[in-house]
N, C-alpha and C positions, 0 to 999 in steps of 0.2 A: 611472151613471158620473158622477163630478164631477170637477171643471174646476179644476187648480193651477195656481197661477202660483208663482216660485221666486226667492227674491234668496239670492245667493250661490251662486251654481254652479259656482265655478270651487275652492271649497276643500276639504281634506280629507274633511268629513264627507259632503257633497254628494251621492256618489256612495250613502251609505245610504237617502238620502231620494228621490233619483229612485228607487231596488229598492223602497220600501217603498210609491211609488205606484204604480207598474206590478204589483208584486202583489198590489195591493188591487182588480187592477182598473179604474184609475182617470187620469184624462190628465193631461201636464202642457203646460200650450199657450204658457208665455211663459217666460224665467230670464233673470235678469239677474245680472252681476256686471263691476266695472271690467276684469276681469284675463278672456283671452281664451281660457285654455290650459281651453276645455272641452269636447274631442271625444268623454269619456264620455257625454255627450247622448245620442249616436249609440246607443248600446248601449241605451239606453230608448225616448228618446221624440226621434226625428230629425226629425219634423216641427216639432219646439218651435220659434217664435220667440225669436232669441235677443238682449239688447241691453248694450252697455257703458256707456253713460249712461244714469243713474236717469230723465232729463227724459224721453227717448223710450221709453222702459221703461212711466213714468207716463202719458204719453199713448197708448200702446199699447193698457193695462190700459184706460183709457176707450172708446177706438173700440170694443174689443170688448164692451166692457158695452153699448153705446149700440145696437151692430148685432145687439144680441140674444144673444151669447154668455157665459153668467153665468161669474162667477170664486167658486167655492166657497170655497177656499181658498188661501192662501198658504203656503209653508214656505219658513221665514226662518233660514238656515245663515251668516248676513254675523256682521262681526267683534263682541265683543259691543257694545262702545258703541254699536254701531248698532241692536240689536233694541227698542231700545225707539221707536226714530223708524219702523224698518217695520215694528214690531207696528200700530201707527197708520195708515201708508198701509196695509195688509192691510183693519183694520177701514173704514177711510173709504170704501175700494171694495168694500165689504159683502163682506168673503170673512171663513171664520175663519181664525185665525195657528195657525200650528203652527210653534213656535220652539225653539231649540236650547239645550240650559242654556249659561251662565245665562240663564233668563229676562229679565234687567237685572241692573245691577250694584247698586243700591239700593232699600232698600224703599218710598223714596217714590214709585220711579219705579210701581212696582208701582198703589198709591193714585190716580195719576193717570192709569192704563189702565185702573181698572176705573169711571171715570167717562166714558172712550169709548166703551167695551165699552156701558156703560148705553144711551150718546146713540146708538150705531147700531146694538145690537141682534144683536152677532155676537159671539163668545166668543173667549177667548184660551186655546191651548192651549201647555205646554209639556212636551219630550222628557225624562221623568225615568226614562231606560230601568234602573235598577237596580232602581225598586219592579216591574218585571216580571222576573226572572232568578228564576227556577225556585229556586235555591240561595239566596236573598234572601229569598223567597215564603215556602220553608219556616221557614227564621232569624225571619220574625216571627211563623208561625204557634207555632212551640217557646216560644220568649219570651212571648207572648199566655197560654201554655196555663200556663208556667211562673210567672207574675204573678198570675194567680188565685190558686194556690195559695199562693204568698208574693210578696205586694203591695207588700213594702217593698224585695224584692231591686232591690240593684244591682252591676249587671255590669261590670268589667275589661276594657277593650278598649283593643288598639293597634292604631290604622289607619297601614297602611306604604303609600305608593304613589309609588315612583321608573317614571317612564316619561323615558328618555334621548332629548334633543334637541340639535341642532349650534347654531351658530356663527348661522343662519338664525334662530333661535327667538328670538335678541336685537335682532335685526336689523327681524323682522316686527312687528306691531300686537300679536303676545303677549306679546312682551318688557317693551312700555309699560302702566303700573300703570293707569294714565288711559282707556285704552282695551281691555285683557283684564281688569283689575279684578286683576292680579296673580296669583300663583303657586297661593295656596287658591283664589282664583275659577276659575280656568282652567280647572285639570286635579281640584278637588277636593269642585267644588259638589255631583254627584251622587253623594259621599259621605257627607258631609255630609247632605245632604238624606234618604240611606238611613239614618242612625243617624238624625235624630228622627223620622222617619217609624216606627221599629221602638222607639228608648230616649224619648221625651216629649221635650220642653221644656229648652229651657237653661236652667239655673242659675247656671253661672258660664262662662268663658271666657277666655286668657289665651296670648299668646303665647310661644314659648320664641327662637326664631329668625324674622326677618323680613329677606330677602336676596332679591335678582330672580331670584337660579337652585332657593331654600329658602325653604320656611314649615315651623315646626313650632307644635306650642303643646299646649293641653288646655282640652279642654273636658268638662263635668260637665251631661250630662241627667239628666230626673228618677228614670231608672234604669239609666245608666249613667257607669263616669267612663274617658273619652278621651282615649289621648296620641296624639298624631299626627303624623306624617310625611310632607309630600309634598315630592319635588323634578326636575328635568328633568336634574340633574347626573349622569354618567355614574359619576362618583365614589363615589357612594353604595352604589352597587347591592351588595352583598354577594358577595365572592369565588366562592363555589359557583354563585350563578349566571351570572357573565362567565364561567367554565370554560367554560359551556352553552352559550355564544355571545349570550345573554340580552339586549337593554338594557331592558327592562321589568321592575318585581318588584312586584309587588301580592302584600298580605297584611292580612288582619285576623283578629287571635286575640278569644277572647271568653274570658275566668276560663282561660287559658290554650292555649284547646283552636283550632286553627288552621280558617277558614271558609274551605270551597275553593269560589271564584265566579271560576276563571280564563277557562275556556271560556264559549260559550253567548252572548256580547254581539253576534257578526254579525245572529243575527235580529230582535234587540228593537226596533230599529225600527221593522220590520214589525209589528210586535205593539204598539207606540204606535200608530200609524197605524190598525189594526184596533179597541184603544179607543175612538181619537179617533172613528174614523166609525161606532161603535155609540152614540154618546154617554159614554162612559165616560171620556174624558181627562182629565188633571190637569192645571186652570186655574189661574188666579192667584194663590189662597187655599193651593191644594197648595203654591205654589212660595215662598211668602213666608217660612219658616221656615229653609230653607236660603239665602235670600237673605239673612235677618237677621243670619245667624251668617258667613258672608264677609265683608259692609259692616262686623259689627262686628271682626275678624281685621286687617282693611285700615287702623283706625280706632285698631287697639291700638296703647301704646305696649310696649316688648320687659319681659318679666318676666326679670329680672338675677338673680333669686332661684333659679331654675331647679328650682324643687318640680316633682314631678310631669312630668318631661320624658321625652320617648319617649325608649327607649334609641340608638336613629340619633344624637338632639342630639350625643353624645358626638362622633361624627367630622364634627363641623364647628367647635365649639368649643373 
């Protein structure tokens, strides 16, 4: 059994990463977060200590190092500008990090974690729960199998993904570009990150739309060419499925043909978590490729040209 300690326990995601240590088997003995509304504890782990200030949070984490109680690990669910400050306290009090995407918001940030990672000798893990989704798994094995045969194919794909959020979502730390890293950082990293992890390397890059509630744009790996779509706007979501009562629509077509990965995301947690503590997780180097292609999305100025824009562009411009 090993020993978590937790920053961010009070937000959305939280409540996957307490399930994903209790079914590993495994304890979480301290969580911290400013915001207090955390009584899902209770449902895991009700003996955790719990603290609102980071200072006695940090002196916590020490007494019990000191009194003999090791801290294995950390998982770090705080807002993103912050993971890259408690990926470091994680490493400092020799636990490894198991963090939530994004990883950081830039790749430098990256370059200079894995020069702590060196100095103390514990590893940085990061949550890129789509390269585990069963329907994901297959999509690269087909592609893999397909590229042998023709090594020069490249594939057609529209990534769609409207998930609708209120009045709050402008209001909270995701609203601000400075501290969620904006609208493709947010909600679009582990998309992202699934097309080059399955199409290669980028080539090119280009925004079509750059709005706090829309990002669209296109991008070109070494075998694929992507128009994409992400937005939190309620607006977007296509008629047939508000009928449904719907505010969610994820979709990505490939040479036309539609990839169904709706279901199936409650348990992947647990199944990062079972990488991570077989040794298997996806550290720094996994995650830098999708961080590259956010910082640079964040960094575009708008293409006015509108080549190559996903067909959504149309109802916003």
């Amino acid at each position: 059994m090993s020993n978590f300690v937790m920053i961010g326990a009070a937000g959305y995601i939280a409540p996957r990463h307490m399930k994903a240590i209790k079914e590993t088997g495994n304890n979480l003995v301290a969580a911290l977060d400013k915001n207090d509304s955390v009584g899902v504890i209770d449902s895991y782990f009700p003996n955790a200590d719990f603290f609102v200030e980071y200072e006695r949070f940090d002196r916590h984490v020490d007494l019990l190092k000191r009194s003999g109680v090791s801290i294995d690990y950390a998982s770090i669910a705080s807002p993103n500008y912050l993971h890259d400050s408690h990926i470091r306290f994680a490493l400092r009090h020799g636990a490894n990090a198991i963090c939530e995407k994004p990883l950081v918001l830039n790749p430098h940030n990256i370059d200079a974690l894995k020069v702590v990672q060196e100095e103390t000798g514990r590893q940085v893990y990061n949550i890129l729960q789509l390269r585990l989704h069963p329907s994901i798994v297959k999509l690269k094995e087909d592609v893999e199998r397909e590229l042998k045969q023709n090594p020069t194919k490249v594939y057609d794909i529209d990534l769609t993904y409207l998930t609708s959020r209120g009045h709050w979502y402008f209001t909270s730390w995701k609203g601000e570009e400075q501290k969620s890293g904006g609208i493709a950082t947010n909600i679009g990293v582990h998309f992202f990150d699934m097309l080059a992890w399955i199409f290669g390397d980028v080539n090119q890059s280009s925004s079509h739309i750059k709005k706090q509630d829309v990002n669209a744009g296109y991008l070109e790996l070494k075998h694929a060419r992507v128009r994409w779509f992400l937005s939190v706007n309620y607006d977007y979501i296509p008629e047939q499925v508000k009928s449904q009562g719907q505010r969610t629509y994820r979709s990505i077509t490939i040479d036309g043909e539609e990839i169904e990965f709706s279901g199936g995301f409650t348990d992947l947690h647990t199944a990062s978590y079972e990488k991570i503590l077989s040794g298997e997780g996806f550290g720094l180097e996994e995650a830098r490729r999708s961080i590259e292609i956010v910082s640079q999305i964040r960094n575009h100025s708008v293409d006015t040209s509108i080549t190559d824009a996903h067909p959504f562009v149309a109802k916003v411009i």
